[in-house]
ZAMAR-837509 format. One record per residue (C-alpha): residue in three letters; x, y, z. Coordinates in steps of 0.1 Angstrom, whole numbers, padded with zeros to 4 digits, always signed. Example, Ala and Ser with C-alpha at 12.3 -4.5 7.8 and 13.67 -1.06 7.14 Angstrom:
# residues 2
Ala+0123-0045+0078 Ser+0137-0011+0071 
***
This chain:
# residues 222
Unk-0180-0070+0011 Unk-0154-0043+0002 Unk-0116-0040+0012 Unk-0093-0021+0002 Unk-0053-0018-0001 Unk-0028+0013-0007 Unk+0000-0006-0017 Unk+0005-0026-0045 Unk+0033-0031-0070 Unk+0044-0049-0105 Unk+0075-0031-0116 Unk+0100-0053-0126 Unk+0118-0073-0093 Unk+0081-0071-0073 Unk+0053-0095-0075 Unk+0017-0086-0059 Unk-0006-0112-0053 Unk-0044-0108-0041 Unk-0055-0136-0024 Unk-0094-0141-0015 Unk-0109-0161+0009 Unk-0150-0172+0004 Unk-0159-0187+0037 Unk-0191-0189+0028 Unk-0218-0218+0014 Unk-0225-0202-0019 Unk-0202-0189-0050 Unk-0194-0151-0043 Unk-0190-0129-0070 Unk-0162-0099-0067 Unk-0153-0072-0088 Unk-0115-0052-0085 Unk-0106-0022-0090 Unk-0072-0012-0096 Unk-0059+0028-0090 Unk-0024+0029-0104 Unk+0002+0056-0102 Unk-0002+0073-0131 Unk-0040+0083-0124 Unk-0052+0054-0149 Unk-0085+0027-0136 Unk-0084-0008-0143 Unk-0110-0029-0135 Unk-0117-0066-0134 Unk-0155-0075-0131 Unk-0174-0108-0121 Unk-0146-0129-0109 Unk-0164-0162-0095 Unk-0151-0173-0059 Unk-0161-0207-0056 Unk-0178-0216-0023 Unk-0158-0226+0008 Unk-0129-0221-0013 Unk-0094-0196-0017 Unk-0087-0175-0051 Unk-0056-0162-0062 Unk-0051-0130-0086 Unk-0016-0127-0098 Unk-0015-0087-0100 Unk+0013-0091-0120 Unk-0005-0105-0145 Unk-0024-0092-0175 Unk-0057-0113-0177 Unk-0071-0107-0139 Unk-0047-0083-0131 Unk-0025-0049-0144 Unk+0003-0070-0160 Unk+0043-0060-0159 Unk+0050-0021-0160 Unk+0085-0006-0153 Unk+0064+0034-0146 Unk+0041+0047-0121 Unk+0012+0028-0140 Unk+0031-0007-0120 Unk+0019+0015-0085 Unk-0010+0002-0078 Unk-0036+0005-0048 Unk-0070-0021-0050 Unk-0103-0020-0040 Unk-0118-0056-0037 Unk-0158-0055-0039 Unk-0178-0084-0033 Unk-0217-0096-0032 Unk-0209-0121-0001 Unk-0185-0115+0026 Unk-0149-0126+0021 Unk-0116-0120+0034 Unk-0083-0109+0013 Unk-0047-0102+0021 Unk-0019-0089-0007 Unk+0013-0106-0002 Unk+0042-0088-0020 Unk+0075-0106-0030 Unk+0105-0085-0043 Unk+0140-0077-0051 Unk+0142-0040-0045 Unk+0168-0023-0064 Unk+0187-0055-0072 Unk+0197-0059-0035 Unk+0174-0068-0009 Unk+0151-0097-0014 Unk+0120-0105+0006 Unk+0081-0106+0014 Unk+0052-0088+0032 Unk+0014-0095+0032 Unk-0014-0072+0047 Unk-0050-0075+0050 Unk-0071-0053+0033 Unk-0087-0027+0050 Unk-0126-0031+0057 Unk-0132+0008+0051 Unk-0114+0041+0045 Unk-0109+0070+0070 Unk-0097+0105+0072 Unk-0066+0097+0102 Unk-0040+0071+0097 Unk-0011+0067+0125 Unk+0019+0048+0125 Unk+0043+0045+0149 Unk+0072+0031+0135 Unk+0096+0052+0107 Unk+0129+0058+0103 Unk+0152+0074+0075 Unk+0184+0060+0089 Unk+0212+0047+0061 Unk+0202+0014+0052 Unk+0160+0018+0054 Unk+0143+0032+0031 Unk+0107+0036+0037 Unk+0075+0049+0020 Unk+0043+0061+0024 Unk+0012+0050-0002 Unk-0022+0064+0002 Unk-0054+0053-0017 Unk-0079+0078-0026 Unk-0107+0057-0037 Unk-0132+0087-0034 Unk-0147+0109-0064 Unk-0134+0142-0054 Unk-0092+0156-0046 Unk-0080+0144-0017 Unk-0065+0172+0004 Unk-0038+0151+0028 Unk-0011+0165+0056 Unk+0013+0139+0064 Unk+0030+0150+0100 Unk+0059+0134+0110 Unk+0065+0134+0147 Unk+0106+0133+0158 Unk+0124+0114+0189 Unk+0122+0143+0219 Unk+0097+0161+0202 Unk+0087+0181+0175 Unk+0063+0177+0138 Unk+0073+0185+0108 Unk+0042+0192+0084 Unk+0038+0179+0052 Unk+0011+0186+0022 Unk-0001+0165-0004 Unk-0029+0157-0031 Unk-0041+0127-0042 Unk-0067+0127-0072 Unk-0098+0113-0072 Unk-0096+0069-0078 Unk-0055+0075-0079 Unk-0028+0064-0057 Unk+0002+0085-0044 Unk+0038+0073-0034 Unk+0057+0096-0009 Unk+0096+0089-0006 Unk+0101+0098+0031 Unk+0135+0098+0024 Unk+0139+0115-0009 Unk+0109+0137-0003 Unk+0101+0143+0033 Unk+0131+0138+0055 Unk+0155+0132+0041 Unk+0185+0106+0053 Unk+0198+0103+0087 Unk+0228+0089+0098 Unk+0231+0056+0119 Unk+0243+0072+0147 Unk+0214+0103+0144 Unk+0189+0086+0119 Unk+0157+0106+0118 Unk+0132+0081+0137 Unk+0098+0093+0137 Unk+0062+0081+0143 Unk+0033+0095+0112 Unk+0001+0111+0109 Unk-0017+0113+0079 Unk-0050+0136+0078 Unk-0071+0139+0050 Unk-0106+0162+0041 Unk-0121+0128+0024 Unk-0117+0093+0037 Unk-0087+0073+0025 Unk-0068+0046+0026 Unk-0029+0046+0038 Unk+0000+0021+0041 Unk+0040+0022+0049 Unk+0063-0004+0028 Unk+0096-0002+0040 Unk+0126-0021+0027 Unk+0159-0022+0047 Unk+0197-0036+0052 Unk+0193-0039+0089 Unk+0228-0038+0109 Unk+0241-0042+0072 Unk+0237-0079+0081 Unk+0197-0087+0075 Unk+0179-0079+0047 Unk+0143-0073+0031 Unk+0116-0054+0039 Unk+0076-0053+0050 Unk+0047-0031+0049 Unk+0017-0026+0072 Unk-0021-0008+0070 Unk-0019+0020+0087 Unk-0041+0023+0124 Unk-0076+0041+0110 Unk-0100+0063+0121 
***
C-alpha cells in the first residue's frame, strides 16, 4: 500500500515515469508525494487506478506530476500511497549531459530502513555515479555514507537530509573523487542512518569509451 523511490528526475534531457499496477478486482485509489531537491512537497491526491488495470504518471509533467525544472526542485524522490495493494516501478529515460543516452527502471521500495548496501561503485574516467537518499520521515536525518575500497579500507562520510527532502551525493565530485582507468577508485557503499530512509545509486557511464548510458538500482535494505 506504500512504496517509495529515491531517485527521480525532470531536468531538462531526463524523463521520469511512475507506472502503477492495480492487480486487484476493485478501483484503488493512490495518493503521491513528491520530495524534491530543493526541500519543497508536492503532492497529488485521489488518483483513480482502475481495476485490473496499469496507470502511467508522466513525472515530467505538470498536471499529475512536478512538471519541467532545470534546479534542484527537477530532483525528485516519491512516495506512492495506496488504499489497495499495487505494484510500481519508475523508469527513467535520459540524455545526460548531452552525451550518453539511455534508460533504467526500479521498483519501488515496500518500506524504508536505517542500512542500505551496495556493492557495486566506481569513480573511474568515464562513470559517473551518484547516490540519492529519501528521507520521508518528520524529523533530520543524521546519514554516514562509508565507502569500502579494493584490498581494504572505509572512508567515512557525513550527511543530512531534512525532514520529507531528498539529497543528491556526487561520489565523484563530492566523495571520491576520480580515478584513473588503470587505478579507478572501485568501491562497494554503506549508508547508515538514525531514522529509516530510503536510498538508491544512478550511475551513467562511457564504458570502454565504446558503450554508453547508464542505470540505477534500490539499494539492499535493512
Amino acid at each position: 500500500r506504500t512504496l517509495y523511490f529515491a531517485e527521480g528526475c525532470t531536468r531538462p534531457g531526463f524523463d521520469t515515469w511512475l507506472c502503477i499496477q492495480n492487480p486487484n478486482a476493485t478501483q484503488a485509489t493512490v495518493d503521491v508525494s513528491y520530495y524534491c531537491g530543493d526541500g519543497e512537497t508536492i503532492e497529488k491526491q485521489d488518483i483513480p487506478i482502475a481495476a485490473n488495470s496499469r496507470f502511467t504518471i508522466p513525472v515530467h509533467d505538470d498536471a499529475l506530476g512536478i512538471g519541467r525544472h532545470a534546479s534542484a526542485h527537477g530532483d525528485v524522490s516519491i512516495k506512492l500511497s495506496s488504499d489497495l495493494p499495487v505494484v510500481a516501478e519508475r523508469p527513467c529515460y535520459f540524455n545526460y549531459a548531452g552525451m550518453w543516452k539511455g534508460g533504467s527502471a526500479v521498483m519501488g521500495a515496500s518500506a524504508p530502513a536505517t542500512s542500505f548496501y551496495f556493492a557495486e561503485g566506481t569513480t573511474r574516467v568515464g562513470f559517473d555515479e551518484y547516490l540519492t537518499i529519501q528521507n520521508p520521515g518528520a524529523a533530520p536525518a543524521h546519514v554516514t555514507i562509508t565507502y569500502y575500497l579494493v584490498g581494504g579500507g572505509a572512508i567515512p562520510k557525513t550527511l543530512e537530509v531534512p525532514p520529507r527532502s531528498r539529497a543528491t551525493v556526487n561520489v565523484v565530485t563530492e566523495h571520491l573523487g576520480r580515478g584513473t582507468q588503470n587505478q579507478g577508485i572501485d568501491h562497494s557503499t554503506h549508508i547508515q542512518s538514525d531514522i529509516p530512509i530510503i536510498c538508491e545509486r544512478p550511475m551513467y557511464f562511457a564504458y570502454g569509451g565504446v558503450w554508453d548510458g547508464g542505470h540505477c538500482v534500490m539499494g539492499k535494505g535493512r
